[in-house]
C-alpha positions as CSV (number, residue, x, y, z in Angstrom):
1,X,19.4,-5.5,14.4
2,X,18.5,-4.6,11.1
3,X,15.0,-4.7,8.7
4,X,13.9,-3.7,5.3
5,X,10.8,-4.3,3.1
6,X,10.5,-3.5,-0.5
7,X,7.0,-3.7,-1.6
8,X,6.3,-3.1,-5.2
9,X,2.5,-2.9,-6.3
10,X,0.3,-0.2,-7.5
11,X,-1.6,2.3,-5.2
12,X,-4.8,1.9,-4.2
13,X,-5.7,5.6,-3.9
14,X,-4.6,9.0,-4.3
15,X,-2.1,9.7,-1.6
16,X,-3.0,12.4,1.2
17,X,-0.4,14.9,2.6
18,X,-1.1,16.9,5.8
19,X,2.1,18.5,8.0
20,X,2.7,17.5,11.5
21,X,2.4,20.7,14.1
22,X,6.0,21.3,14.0
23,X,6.0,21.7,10.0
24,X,6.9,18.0,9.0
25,X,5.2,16.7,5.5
26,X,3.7,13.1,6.0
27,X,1.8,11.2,3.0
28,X,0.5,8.3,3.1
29,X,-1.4,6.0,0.5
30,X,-1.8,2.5,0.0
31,X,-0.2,-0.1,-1.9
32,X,-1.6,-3.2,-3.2
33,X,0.3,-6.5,-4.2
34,X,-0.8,-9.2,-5.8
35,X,-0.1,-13.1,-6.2
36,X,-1.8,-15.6,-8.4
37,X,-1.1,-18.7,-7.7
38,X,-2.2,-22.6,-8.5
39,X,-4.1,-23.8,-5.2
40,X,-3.6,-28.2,-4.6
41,X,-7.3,-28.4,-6.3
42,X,-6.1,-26.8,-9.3
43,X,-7.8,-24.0,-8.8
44,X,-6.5,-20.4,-9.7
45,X,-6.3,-18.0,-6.6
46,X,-5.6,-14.7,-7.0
47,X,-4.2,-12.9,-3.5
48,X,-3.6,-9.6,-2.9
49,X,-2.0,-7.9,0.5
50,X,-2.2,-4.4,1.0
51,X,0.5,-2.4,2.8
52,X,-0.1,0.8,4.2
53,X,3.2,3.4,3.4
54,X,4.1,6.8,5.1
55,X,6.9,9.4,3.4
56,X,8.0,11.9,5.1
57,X,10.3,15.5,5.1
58,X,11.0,15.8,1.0
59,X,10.2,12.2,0.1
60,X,6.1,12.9,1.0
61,X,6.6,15.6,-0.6
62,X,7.3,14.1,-4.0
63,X,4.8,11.4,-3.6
64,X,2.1,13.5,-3.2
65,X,3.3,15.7,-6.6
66,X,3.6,12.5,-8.8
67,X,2.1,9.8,-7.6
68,X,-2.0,9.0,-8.1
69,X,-4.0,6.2,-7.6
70,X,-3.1,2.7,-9.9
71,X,0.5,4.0,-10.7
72,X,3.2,1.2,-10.4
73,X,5.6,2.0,-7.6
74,X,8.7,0.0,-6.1
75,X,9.0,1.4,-2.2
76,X,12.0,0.5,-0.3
77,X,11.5,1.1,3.9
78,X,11.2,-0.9,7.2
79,X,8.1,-2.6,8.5
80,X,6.4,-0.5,11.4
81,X,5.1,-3.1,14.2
82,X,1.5,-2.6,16.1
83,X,2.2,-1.7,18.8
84,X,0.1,-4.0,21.2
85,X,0.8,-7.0,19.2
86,X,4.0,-6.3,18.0
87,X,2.9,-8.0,14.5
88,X,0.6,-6.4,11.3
89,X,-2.4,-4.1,12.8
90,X,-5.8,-6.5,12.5
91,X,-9.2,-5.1,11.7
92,X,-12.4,-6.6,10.9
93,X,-14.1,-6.3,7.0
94,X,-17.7,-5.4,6.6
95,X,-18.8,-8.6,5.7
96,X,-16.9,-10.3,9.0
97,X,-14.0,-11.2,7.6
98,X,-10.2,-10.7,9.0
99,X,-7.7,-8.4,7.1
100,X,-4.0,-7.5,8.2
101,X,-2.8,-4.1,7.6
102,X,1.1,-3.7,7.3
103,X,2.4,-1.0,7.7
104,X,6.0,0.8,6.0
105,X,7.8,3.9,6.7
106,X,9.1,4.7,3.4
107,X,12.9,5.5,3.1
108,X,12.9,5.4,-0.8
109,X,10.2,5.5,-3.6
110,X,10.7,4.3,-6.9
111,X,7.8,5.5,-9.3
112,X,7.5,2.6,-12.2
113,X,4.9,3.8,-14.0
114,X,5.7,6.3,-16.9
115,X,4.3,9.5,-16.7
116,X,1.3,9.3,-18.0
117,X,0.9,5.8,-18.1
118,X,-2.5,5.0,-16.5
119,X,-2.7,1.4,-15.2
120,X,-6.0,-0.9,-15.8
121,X,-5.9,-1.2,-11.9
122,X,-9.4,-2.6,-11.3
123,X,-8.5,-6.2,-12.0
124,X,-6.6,-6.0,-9.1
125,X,-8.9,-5.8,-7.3
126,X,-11.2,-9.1,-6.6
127,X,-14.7,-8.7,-8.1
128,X,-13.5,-5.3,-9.4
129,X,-14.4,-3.5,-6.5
130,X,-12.4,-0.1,-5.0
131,X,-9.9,0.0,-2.9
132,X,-12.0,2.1,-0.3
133,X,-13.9,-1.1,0.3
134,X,-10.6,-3.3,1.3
135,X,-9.0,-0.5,3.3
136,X,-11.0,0.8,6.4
137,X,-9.0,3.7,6.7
């Protein structure tokens, strides 16, 4: 059998590189993605779903050189499973609320963002708030 995912958002922070033990780069960041949508009441709804990405070898590498936090990026990879439920990894918010994480290994990343470019990203994000609050890793 066969998967792929391509997730194409803006990142929700700065992404962190650290080498396994045996010398392998890993980086991982966060990417956000957002729907709006007309809800039944007429009411807009704006949803966003976060996906949590790891590059590795070369490809972390070069996400770590160019990419920064509110850049566009298009990231082509499989969907990793939790492994106890076999679906996204569930955590509790703060305020008692349920969140999925999913979670991608990235075999491609396509940066859409000019260089340069700097992306309004905080109306993304509902109420304006930072991504450190949504993610609780």
């Amino acid at each position: 059998m066969y998967q792929k995912i391509y997730v194409v958002g803006n990142l929700g922070n700065d992404p962190e590189m650290r080498y396994t033990p045996g010398g392998q780069a890993v980086t991982n960041f966060s990417v956000a993605t957002n729907n709006r949508y007309t809800a039944n009441d007429g009411q807009q709804v704006d949803e966003t779903t976060w996906f949590r990405i790891s590059a590795w070898g070369r490809l972390a590498e070069t996400c770590n050189q160019y990419l920064r936090k509110g850049r566009k990026v298009l990231v082509e990879g499989r969907l990793k499973p939790d492994l106890q439920t076999g679906g996204p990894r569930t955590y509790q918010r703060q305020d008692g609320t349920w969140a999925a994480s999913f979670e991608v290994t990235a075999q491609t990343v396509k940066f859409l963002s000019a260089r340069g470019e700097e992306e309004d990203f905080q109306g993304s994000y509902p109420g304006g708030q930072e991504a450190e609050d949504e993610i609780p890793f």
